[in-house]
C-alpha positions as CSV (number, residue, x, y, z in Angstrom):
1,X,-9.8,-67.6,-8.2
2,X,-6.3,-65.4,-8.9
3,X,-7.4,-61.9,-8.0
4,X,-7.8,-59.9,-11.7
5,X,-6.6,-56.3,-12.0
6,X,-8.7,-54.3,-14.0
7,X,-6.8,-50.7,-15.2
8,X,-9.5,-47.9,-16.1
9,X,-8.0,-45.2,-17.8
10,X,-7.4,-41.8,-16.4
11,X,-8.7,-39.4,-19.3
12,X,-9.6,-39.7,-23.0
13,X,-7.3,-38.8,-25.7
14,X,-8.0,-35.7,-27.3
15,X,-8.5,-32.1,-25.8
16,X,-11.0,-31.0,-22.6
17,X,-11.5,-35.0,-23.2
18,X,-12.0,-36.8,-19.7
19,X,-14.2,-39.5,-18.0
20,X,-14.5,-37.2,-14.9
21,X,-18.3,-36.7,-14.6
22,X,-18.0,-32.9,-11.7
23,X,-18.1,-29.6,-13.7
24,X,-14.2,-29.2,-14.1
25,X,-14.6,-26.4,-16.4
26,X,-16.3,-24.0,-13.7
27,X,-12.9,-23.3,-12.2
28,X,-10.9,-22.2,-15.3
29,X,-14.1,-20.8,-16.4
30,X,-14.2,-18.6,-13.2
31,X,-10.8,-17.7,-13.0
32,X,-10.9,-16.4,-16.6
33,X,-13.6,-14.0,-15.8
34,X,-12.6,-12.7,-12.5
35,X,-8.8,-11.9,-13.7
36,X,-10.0,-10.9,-17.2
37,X,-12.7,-8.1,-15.1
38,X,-9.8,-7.3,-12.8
39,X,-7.4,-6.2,-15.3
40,X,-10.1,-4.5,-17.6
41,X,-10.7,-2.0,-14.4
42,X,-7.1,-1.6,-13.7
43,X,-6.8,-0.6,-16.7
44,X,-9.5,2.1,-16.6
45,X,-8.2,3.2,-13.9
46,X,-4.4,3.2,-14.4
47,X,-5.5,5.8,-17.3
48,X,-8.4,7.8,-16.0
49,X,-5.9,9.3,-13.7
50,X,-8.2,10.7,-12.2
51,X,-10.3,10.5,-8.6
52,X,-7.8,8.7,-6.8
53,X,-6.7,10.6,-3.6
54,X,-9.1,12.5,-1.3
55,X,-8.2,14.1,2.3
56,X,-6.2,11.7,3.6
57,X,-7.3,8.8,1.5
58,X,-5.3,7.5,-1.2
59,X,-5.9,4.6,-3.8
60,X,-3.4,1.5,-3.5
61,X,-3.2,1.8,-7.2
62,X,-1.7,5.1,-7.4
63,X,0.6,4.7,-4.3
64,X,3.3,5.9,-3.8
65,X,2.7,8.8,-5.8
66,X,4.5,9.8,-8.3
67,X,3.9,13.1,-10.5
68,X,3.9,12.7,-14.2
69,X,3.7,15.9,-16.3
70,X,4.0,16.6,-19.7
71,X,4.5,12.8,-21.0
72,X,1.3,11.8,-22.9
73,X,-0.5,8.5,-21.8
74,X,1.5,7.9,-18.6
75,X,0.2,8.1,-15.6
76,X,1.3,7.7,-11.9
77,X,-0.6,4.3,-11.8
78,X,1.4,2.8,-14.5
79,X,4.5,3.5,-13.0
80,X,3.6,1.7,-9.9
81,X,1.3,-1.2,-11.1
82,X,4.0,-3.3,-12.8
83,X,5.7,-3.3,-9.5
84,X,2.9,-5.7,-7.2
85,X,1.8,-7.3,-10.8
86,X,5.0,-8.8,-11.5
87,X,4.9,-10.4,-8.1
88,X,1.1,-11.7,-8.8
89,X,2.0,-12.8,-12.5
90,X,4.4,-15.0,-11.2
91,X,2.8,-16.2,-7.9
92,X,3.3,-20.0,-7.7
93,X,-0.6,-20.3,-7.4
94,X,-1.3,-17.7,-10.1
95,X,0.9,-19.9,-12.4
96,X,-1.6,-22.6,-12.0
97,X,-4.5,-20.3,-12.0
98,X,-3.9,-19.0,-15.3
99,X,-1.9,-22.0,-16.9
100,X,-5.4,-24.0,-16.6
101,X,-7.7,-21.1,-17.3
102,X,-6.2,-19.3,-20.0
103,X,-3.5,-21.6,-21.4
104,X,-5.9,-24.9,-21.2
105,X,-2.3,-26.6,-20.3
106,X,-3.4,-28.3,-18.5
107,X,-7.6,-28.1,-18.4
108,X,-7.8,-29.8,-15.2
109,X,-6.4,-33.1,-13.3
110,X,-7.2,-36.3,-16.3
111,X,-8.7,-33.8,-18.7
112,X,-7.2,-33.7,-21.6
113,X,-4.6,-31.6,-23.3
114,X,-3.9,-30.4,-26.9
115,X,-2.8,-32.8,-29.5
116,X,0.9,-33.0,-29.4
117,X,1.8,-30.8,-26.7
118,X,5.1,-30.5,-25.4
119,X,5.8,-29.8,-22.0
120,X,9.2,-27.7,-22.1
121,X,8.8,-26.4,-18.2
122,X,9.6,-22.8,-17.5
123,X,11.8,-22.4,-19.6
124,X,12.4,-19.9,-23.0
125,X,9.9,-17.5,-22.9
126,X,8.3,-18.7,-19.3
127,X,12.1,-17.9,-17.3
128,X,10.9,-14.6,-16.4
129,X,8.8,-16.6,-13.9
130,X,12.1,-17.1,-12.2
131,X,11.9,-13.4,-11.1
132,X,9.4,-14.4,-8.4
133,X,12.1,-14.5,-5.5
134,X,13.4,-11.0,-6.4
135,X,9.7,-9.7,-6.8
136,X,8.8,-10.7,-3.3
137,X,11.0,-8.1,-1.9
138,X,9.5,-5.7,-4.4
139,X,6.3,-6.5,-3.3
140,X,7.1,-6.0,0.9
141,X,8.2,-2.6,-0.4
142,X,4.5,-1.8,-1.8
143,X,3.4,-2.9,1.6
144,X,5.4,-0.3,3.5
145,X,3.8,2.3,1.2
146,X,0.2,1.0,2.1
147,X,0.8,0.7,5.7
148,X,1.7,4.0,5.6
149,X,-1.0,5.0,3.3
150,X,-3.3,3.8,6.4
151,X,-1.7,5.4,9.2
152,X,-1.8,8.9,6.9
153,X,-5.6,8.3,7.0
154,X,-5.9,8.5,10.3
155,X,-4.8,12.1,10.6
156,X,-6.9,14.8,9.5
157,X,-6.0,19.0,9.5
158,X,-9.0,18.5,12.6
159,X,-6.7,16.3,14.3
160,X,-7.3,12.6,14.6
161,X,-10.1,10.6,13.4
162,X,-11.1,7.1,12.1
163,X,-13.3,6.8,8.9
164,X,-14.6,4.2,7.0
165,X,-12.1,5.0,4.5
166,X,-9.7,4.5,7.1
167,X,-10.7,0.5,7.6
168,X,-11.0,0.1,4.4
169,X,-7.2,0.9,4.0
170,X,-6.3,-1.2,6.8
171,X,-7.9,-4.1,5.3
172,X,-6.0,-3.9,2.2
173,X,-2.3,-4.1,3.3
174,X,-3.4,-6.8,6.3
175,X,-5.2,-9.0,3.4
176,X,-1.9,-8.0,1.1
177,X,0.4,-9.0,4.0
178,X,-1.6,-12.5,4.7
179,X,-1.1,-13.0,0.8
180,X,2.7,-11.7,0.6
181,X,3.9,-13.3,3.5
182,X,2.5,-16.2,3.1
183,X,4.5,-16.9,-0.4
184,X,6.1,-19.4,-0.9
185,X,9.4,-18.0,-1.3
186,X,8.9,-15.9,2.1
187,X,8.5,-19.2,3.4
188,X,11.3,-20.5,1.9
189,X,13.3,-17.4,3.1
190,X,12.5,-17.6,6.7
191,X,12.8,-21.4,7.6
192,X,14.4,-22.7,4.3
193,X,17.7,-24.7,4.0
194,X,17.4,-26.1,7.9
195,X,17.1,-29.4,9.0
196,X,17.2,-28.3,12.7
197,X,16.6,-25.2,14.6
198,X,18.9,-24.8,17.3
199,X,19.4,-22.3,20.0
200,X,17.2,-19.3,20.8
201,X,17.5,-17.7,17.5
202,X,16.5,-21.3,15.7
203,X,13.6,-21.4,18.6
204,X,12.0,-18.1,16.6
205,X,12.6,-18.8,13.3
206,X,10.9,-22.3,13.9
207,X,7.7,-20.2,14.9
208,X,8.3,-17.6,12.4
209,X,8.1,-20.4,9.7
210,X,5.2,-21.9,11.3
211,X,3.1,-18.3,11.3
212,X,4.1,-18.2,7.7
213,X,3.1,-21.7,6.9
214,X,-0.6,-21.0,8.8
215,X,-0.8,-18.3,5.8
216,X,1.1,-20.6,2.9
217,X,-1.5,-23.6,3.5
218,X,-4.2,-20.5,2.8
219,X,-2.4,-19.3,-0.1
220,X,-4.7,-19.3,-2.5
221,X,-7.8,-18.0,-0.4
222,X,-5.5,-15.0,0.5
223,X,-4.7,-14.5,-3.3
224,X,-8.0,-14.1,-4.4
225,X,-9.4,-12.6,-1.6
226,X,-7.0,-9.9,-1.5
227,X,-7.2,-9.2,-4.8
228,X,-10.6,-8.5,-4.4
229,X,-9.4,-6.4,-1.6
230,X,-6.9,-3.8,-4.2
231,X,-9.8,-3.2,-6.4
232,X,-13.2,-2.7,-3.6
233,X,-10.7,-0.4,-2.1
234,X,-9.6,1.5,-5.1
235,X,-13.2,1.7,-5.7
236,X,-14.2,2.8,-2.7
237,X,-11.8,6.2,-2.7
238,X,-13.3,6.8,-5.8
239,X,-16.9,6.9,-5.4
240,X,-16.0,9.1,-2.4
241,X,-13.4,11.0,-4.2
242,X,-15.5,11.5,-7.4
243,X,-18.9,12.5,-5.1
244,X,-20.9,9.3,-5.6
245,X,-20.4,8.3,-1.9
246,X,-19.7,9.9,1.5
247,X,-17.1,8.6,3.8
248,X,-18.8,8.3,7.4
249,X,-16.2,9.6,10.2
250,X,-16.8,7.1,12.9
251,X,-15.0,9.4,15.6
C-alpha cells in the first residue's frame, strides 16, 4: 500500500482559534497582570516623591538624584525612569512579551490572529524599537549609578557597616547586570561580526561572549526576575524609610 500523507491543520481560522488543547492563554494572561501591577506602582511611586532615601539607602527608582523644585508634577523619578524603561520597552524578549499579551499579535504559537491582520514588521510607528542598541549603553549607565548606590550603603557617619538594606541593594544591580549584559545586543557587541577569534585578544573576547551567552540563553528568567528585583527593593527603602519596617545592621 503507497504510504498516504495525512496534513492536520496547524490552528483554526478566526481569533484565539486553535486546536492546541494546554492553557495557552495563562502566559499572555500572566504577563498582562504582572507588567500592568508593575507600572501602576511605578507610577505611585514616581509621583509620591516621597520616602525614597534613608541613611545611606537610596531607591533605584529615584537614582541618581536629581532635585526638582518649583515645577509642578515633576519629580526626580520621572526624570530617571524613562532612561532603564526605554531599554525594557524595547527588550527583544519584552517585544514578545507584550506583543502576545497585550497586542494578541500573535496569541500564541497556532492560535489564531485577528481577521485580516497585516504584519507590517517594525516598522512606522514600531521603529522606535530600533533604539534598543543605543538604549543599552543607557542602561550600563544606570548600572554605574546602582553599583554605586550599593557601595554608598555600606558606609555609615559610624563608620562601616552592612545592613539588610545593604544586600538588598546589591542584589538589584547584580540581577540588573545578569539581565543587561546578557542582551542581546551586548552580545552582539562583544563577539559579533567574527567568524574566528585569533590571538590573545580573540582568546578573551571568545570567553567574554561565552559569559554573555550563559546570561543571553537565561534572558528571559533574568528579565523578569530582575524586575521583580527594582520594585521589592524600591519597596523595601520605603517601608524602612516611611517607618513601617526596621533595617537590621548585620555588623
Amino acid at each position: 500500500m503507497a504510504n498516504q500523507q495525512v496534513r492536520l491543520p496547524v490552528l483554526q481560522s478566526g481569533f484565539g482559534k486553535t486546536l492546541r488543547k494546554d492553557a495557552w492563554w495563562a502566559g499572555p494572561a500572566l504577563t498582562v497582570a504582572i507588567l500592568s501591577s508593575f507600572i501602576v506602582y511605578a507610577t505611585f511611586r514616581a509621583f509620591e516623591n516621597n520616602y525614597f532615601e534613608w541613611q545611606s539607602y537610596i531607591s533605584p527608582f529615584y537614582s541618581p538624584y536629581i532635585p526638582v523644585k518649583g515645577i509642578p508634577l515633576l519629580t526626580p523619578a520621572l526624570l530617571i525612569l524613562p532612561g532603564p524603561a526605554t531599554f525594557r520597552l524595547t527588550c527583544y524578549y519584552y517585544r514578545k512579551a507584550y506583543y502576545r499579551s497585550f497586542a494578541m499579535d500573535p496569541p500564541g504559537c497556532a492560535v489564531g490572529e485577528r481577521n485580516a491582520h497585516k504584519y507590517n514588521g517594525e516598522t512606522k510607528l514600531l521603529l522606535f524599537q530600533n533604539l534598543h542598541r543605543f538604549a543599552l549603553y543607557l542602561a550600563i549607565i544606570f548600572l554605574g549609578f546602582l553599583w554605586y548606590d550599593f557601595v554608598r550603603s555600606l558606609f555609615w557617619p559610624s563608620g562601616f557597616h552592612v545592613g539588610v538594606g545593604s544586600l538588598v541593594l546589591l542584589a538589584n544591580p547584580t540581577l540588573l547586570s545578569l539581565y543587561t549584559f546578557g542582551c542581546h545586543s551586548f552580545r552582539h557587541l562583544v563577539g559579533g561580526g567574527m567568524n574566528t577569534y585569533p590571538g590573545t585578544l580573540g582568546a578573551l573576547r571568545y570567553r567574554a561572549w561565552k559569559l554573555v551567552s550563559w546570561a543571553n540563553e537565561r534572558h528571559m528568567q533574568f528579565a523578569w526576575v530582575s524586575l521583580f528585583g527594582v520594585a521589592l527593593t524600591d519597596f523595601y527603602i520605603r517601608c524602612v524609610a516611611s517607618g513601617a519596617i526596621s533595617d537590621i545592621r548585620l555588623f
